[in-house]
N, C-alpha and C positions, 0 to 999 in steps of 0.2 A: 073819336074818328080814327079811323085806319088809314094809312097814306103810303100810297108805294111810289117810290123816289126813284124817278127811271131816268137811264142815261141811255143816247142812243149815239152810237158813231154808222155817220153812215159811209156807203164808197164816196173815194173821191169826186168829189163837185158835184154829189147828189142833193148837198141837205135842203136846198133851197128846191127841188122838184119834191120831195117826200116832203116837206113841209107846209107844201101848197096843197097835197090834196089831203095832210095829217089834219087842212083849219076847217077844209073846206067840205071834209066828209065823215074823218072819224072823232071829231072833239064834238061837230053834233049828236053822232050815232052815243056817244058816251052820257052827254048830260041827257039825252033823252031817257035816257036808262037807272039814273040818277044820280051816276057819279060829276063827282066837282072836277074840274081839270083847273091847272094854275100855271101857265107855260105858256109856249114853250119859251125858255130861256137858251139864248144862242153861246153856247162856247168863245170867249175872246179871242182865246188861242190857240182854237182849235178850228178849221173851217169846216171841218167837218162833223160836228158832236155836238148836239143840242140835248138840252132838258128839260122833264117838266114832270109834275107831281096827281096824281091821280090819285082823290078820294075818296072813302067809303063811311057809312055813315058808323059803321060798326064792324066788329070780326066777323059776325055771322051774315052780313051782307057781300061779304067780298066774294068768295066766289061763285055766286050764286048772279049777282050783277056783272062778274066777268064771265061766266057759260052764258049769260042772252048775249054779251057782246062777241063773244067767238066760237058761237053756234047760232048765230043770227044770219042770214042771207047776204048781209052789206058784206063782211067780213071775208064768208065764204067764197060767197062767188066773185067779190071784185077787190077788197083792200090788202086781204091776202097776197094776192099776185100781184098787187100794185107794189107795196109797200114791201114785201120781205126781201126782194131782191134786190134795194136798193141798200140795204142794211147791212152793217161790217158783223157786229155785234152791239146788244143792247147790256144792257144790267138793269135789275127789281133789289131798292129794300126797300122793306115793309118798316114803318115806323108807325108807332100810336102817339097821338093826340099828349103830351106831356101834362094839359090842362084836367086831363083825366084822373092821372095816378095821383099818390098821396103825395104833398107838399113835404119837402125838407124843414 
């Protein structure tokens, strides 16, 4: 499994608007697609920075599962513009499944 470990800050006093429509629109558009989402996890001390983990079932599914999510219509025409303007900056690492690789 492939897992990209996102952090997202958003503007001030936004996270709780971009979070209502991140549950209510793009965590469906995702599993429908057939990535795992695991989140989001709220920042203690941070009011504004949430996280959550998004994953794939393999390397060669990744971006291939992320082009139908952001050359899909949901994206384009409405969460695009919902969503990016409410955002400071995000960050992606990409991490593999440890259960994969060879044991120490």
């Amino acid at each position: 499994m492939i897992i990209e470990m996102r952090t997202y800050k958003t503007k001030p006093g936004r996270r709780f608007d971009f979070l209502d429509i991140f549950r209510a629109k793009s965590i469906p558009a995702h599993i429908e697609i057939g990535m795992k989402i695991l989140g989001p996890f709220l920042a203690v001390e941070d009011p504004d920075t949430f996280f959550f983990m998004r994953g794939f079932p393999d390397p060669p599914s990744r971006e291939p599962m992320k082009e139908k999510f952001y050359e899909g219509e949901l994206w384009k025409r409405e969460l695009k513009n919902l969503l990016m303007p409410m955002l400071e900056k995000y960050e992606v690492v990409v991490v593999e499944d440890a259960e994969n690789l060879v044991h120490w």
